[in-house]
GUKOL-205017 format. One line per 10 residues: number of its first residue (from 1); their letters; for each residue x, y, z of C-alpha. Coordinates in nm, 4 decimals, always signed. Example, Ala and Ser with C-alpha at 12.3 -4.5 7.8 and 13.67 -1.06 7.14 Angstrom:
1 = as = +1.2300:-0.4500:+0.7800 ~ +1.3670:-0.1060:+0.7140
This chain:
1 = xxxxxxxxxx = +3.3386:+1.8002:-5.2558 ~ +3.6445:+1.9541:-5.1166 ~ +3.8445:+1.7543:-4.8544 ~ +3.6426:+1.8568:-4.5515 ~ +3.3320:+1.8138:-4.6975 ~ +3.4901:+1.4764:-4.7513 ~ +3.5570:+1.4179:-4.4455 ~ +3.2941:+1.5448:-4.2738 ~ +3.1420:+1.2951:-4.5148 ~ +3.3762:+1.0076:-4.4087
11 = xxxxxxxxxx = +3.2459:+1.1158:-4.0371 ~ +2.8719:+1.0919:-4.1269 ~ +2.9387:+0.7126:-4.2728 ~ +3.1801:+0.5860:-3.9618 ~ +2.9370:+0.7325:-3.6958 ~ +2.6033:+0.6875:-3.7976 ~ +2.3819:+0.3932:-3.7413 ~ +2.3047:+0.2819:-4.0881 ~ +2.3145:+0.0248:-4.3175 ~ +2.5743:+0.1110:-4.5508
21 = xxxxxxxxxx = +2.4737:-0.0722:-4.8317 ~ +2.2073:+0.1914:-4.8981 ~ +2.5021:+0.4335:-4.9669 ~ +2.7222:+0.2076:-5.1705 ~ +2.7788:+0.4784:-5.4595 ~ +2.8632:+0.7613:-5.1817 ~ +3.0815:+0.5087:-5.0470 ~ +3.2763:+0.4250:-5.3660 ~ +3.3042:+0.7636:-5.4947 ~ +3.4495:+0.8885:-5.1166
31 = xxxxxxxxxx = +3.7069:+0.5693:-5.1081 ~ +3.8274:+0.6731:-5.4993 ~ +4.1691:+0.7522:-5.4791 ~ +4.1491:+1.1414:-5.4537 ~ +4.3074:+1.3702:-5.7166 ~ +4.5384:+1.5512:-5.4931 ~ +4.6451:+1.2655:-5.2766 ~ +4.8011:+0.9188:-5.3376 ~ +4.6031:+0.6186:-5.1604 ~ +4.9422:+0.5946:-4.9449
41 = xxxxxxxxxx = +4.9163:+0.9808:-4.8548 ~ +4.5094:+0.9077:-4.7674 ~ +4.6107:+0.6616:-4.5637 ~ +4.9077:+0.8195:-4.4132 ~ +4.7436:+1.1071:-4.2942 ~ +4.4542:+0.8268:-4.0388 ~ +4.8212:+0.6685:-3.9531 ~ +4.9954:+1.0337:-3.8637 ~ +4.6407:+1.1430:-3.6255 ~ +4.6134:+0.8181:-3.5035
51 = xxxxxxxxxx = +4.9780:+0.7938:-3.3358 ~ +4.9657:+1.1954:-3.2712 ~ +4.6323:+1.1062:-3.0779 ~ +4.8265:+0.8314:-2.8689 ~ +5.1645:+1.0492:-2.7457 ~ +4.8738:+1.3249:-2.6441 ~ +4.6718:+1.0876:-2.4531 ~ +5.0198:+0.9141:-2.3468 ~ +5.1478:+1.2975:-2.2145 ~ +4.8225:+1.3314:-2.0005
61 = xxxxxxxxxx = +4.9258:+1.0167:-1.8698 ~ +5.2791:+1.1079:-1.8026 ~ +5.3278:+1.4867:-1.7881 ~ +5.5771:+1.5209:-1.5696 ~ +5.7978:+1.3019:-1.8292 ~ +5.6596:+1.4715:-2.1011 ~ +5.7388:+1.8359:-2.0004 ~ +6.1188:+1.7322:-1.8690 ~ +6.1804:+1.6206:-2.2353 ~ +5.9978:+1.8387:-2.4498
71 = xxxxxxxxxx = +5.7541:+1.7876:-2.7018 ~ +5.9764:+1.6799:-2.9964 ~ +6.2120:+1.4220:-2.8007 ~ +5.8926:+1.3046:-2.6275 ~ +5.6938:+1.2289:-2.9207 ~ +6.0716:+1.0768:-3.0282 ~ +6.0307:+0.8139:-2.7425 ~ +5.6613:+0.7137:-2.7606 ~ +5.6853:+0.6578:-3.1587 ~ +5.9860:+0.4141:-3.0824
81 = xxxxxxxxxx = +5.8150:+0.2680:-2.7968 ~ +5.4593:+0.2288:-3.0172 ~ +5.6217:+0.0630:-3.2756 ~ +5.7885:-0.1794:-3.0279 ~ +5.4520:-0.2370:-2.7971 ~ +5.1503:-0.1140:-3.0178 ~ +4.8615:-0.0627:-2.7951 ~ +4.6235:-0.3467:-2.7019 ~ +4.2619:-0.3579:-2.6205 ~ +4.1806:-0.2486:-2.2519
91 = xxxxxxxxxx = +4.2382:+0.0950:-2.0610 ~ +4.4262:+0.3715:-2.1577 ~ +4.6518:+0.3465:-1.8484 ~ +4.7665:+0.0432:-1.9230 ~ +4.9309:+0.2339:-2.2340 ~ +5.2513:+0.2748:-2.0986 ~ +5.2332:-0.0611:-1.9044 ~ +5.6269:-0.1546:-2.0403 ~ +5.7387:+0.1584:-2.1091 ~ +5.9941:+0.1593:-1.8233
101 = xxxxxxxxxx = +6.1413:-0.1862:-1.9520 ~ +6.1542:-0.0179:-2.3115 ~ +6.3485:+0.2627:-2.1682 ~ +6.5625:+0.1370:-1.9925 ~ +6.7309:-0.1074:-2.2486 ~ +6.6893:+0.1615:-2.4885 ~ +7.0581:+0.2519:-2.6524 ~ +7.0012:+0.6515:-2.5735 ~ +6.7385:+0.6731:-2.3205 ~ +6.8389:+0.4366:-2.1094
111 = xxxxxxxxxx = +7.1594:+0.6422:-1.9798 ~ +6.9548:+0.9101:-1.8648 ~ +6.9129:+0.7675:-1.5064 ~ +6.6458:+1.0680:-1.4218 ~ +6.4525:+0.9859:-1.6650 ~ +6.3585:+0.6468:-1.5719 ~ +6.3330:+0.7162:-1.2175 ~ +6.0600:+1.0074:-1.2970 ~ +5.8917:+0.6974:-1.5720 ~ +5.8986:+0.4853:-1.2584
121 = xxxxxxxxxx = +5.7245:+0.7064:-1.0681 ~ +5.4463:+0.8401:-1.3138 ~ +5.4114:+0.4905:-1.3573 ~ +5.3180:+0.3608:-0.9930 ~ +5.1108:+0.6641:-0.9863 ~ +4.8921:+0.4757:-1.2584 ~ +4.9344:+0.1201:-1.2072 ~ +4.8981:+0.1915:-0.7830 ~ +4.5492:+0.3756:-0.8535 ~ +4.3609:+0.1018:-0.9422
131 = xxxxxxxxxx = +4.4505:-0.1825:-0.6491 ~ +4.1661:-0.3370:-0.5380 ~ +4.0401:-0.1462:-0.2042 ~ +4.1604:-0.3141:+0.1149 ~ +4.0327:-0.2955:+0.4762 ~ +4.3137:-0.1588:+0.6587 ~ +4.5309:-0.3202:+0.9739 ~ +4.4004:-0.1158:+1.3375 ~ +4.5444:+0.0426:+1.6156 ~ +4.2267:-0.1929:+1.7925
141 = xxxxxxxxxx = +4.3941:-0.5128:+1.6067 ~ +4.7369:-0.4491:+1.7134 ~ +4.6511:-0.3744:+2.0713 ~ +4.4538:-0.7487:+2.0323 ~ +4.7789:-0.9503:+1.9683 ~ +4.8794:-1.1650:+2.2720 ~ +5.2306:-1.0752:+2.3574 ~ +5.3994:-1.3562:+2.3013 ~ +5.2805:-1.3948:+1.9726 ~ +5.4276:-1.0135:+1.8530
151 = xxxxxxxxxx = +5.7531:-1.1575:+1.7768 ~ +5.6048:-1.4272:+1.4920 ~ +5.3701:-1.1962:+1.4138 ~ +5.3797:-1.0515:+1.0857 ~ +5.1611:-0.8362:+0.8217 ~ +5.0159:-0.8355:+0.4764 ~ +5.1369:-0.4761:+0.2788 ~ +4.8537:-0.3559:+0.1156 ~ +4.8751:-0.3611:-0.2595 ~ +4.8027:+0.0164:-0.3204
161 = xxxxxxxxxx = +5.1892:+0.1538:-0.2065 ~ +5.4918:+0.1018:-0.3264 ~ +5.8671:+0.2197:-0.2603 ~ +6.1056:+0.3968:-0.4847 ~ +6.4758:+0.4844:-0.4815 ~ +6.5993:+0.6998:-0.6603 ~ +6.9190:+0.8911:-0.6562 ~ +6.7478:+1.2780:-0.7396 ~ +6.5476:+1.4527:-0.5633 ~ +6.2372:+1.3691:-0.7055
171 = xxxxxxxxxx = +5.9597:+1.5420:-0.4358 ~ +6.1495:+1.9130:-0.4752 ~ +6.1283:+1.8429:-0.8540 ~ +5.7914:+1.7453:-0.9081 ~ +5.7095:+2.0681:-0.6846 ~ +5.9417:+2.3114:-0.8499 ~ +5.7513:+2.1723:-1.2208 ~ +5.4217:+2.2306:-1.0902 ~ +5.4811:+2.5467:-1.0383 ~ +5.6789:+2.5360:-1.3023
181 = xxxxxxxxxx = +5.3500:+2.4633:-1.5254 ~ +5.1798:+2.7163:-1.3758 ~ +5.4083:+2.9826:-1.4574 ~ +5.4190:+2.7997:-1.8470 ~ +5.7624:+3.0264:-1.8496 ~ +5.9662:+2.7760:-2.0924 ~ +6.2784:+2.9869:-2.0135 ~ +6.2781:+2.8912:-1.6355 ~ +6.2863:+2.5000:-1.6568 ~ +6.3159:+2.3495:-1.3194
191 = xxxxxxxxxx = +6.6691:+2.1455:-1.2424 ~ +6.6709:+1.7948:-1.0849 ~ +6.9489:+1.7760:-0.8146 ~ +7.1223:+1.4692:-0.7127 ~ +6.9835:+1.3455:-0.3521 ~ +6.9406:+1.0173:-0.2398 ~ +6.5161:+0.9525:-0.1629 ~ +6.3150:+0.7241:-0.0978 ~ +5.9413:+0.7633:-0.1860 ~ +5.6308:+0.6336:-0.0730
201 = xxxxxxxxxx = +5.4367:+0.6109:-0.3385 ~ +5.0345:+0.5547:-0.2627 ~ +4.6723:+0.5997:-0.2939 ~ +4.4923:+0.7894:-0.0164 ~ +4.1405:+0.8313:-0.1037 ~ +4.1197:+0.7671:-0.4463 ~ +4.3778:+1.0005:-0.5062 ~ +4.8127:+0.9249:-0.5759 ~ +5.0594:+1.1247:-0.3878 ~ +5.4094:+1.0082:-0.3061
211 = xxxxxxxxxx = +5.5969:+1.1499:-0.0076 ~ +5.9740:+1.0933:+0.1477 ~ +6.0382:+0.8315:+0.3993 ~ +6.3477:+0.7987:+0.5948 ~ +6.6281:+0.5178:+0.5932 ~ +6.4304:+0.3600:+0.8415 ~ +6.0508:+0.3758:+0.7861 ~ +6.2196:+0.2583:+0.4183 ~ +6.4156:-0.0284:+0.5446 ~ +6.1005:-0.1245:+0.7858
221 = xxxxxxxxxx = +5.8448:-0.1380:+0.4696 ~ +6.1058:-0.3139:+0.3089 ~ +6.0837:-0.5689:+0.5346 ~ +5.6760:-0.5384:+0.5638 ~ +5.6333:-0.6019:+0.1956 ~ +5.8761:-0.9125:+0.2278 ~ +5.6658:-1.0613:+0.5344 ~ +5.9047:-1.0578:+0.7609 ~ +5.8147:-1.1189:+1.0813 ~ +5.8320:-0.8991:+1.4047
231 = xxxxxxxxxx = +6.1230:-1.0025:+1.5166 ~ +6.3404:-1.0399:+1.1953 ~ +6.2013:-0.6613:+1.1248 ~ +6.3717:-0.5927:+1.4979 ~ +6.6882:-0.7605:+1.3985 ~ +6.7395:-0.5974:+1.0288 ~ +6.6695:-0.2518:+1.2456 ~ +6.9459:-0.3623:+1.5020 ~ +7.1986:-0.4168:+1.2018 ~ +7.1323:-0.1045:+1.0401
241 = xxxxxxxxxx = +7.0899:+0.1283:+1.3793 ~ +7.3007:-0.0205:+1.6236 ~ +7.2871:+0.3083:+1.8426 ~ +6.9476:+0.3663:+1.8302 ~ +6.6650:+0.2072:+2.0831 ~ +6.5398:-0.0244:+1.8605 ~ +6.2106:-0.1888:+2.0610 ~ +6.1197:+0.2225:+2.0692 ~ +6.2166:+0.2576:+1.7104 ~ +6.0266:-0.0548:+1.5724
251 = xxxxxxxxxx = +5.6911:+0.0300:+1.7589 ~ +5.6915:+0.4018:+1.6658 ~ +5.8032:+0.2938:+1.3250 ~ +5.5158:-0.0138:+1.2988 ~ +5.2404:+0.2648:+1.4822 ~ +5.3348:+0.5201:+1.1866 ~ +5.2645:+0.2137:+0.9361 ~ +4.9463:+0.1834:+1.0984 ~ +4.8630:+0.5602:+1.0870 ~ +4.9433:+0.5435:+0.7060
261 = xxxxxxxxxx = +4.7102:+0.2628:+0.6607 ~ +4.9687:+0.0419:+0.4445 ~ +4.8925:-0.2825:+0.6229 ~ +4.5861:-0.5154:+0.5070 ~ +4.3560:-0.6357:+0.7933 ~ +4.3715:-0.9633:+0.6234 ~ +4.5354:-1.2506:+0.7823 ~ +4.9143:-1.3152:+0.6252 ~ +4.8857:-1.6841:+0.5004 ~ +5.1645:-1.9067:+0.6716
């Protein structure tokens, strides 16, 4: 047989319901170490396509990291990475599940500040997909709260959003490489500019998108995911804003949470 016949062969064995005892002599003459090829090169070339078959699953997973490296210094990372955190039973999402840690103690890629804020966010776009589904805090339930219990009051974040800071401009970015993808011009790579953001990163209907908030929607969902209540929400506003009108400013700002359906309609425990 010549060596797809072999492994077309090999395929037939592996796939097959059968009891493979029947085919003990096609067996032992497929396993015999082959003429051309060492029993270390026959091996090598399952251990090549099965890592190659990881970093391309791994790059569907993370494209926008993969295309801001480049195929070689991608594939670079993920083999370091693999050998350090070989993949365990479970989803394929969960692939990457420490690669930001990895990173960013890694001697070389861990100075490239960009890159692990764009491994962040590819990252919670995975991990953030598959929170458990929430009901979500009301207008109705809001407008229910006696008023002199708004300024203990105090809400559960829902556990499908996140925040991220990050010094570049990640939104015009991730724009600029989808179209940049589109194009699949290699000679007009899109830049990353320096810009303080924050992001919202979340699932709306089954589907991840991230979006800019400002300093203080950010600070305010700061404060939401750390249970603060009402009034310390009020008072970390007032610090941060003192010119602005900050009962006006907190409402609009909690309404907008509302409206964005980041707050569970399940009762904070005390």
């Amino acid at each position: 047989m010549n060596w797809q016949q072999e492994q077309q062969a090999f395929w037939d064995l592996i796939t097959k319901p059968r009891d493979l005892r029947e085919s003990t002599t096609t067996v032992d003459a497929l396993m015999a170490p082959h003429r051309e090829l060492s029993t270390v090169e026959a091996i090598g070339i399952y251990n090549n396509a099965y890592h190659q078959r990881l970093i391309q699953i791994s790059s569907e997973l993370y494209p926008v990291v993969y295309h801001t490296l480049g195929p070689d210094v991608y594939t670079r990372l993920w083999l370091e990475y693999i050998a350090e955190h070989p993949p365990k039973p479970g989803p394929m999402g969960m692939l990457g599940e420490q690669l930001l840690t990895f990173t960013r103690n890694h001697a070389q890629f861990g100075k490239l500040p960009a890159l692990l804020d764009i491994i962040e966010l590819e990252s919670l776009l995975i991990s953030l997909f598959d929170k458990v589904d929430e009901n979500s805090y009301t207008r109705e339930m809001l407008q229910a709260l006696p008023v002199p219990d708004w300024p203990q009051a105090h809400w559960q974040a829902k556990q499908d959003w996140a925040l991220l800071h990050s010094r570049f401009d990640l939104e015009k970015y991730w724009a600029d490489m989808q179209q940049h993808l589109a194009r699949d011009d290699a000679t007009q790579h899109p830049e990353l500019a320096e810009r303080a953001t924050c992001l919202l990163v979340r699932r709306v209907n089954h589907r991840m998108q991230f979006q800019r908030v400002n300093p203080a929607m950010a600070l305010f969902l700061q404060g939401i995911q750390s249970e603060d209540n009402f009034a310390q929400l009020c008072a970390t506003l007032a610090a941060a804003f003192p010119d602005q009108d900050i009962p006006s400013l907190s409402l609009q700002l909690l309404l907008k949470t509302i409206e964005l359906q980041l707050l569970s309609a399940a009762v904070p425990e005390n």
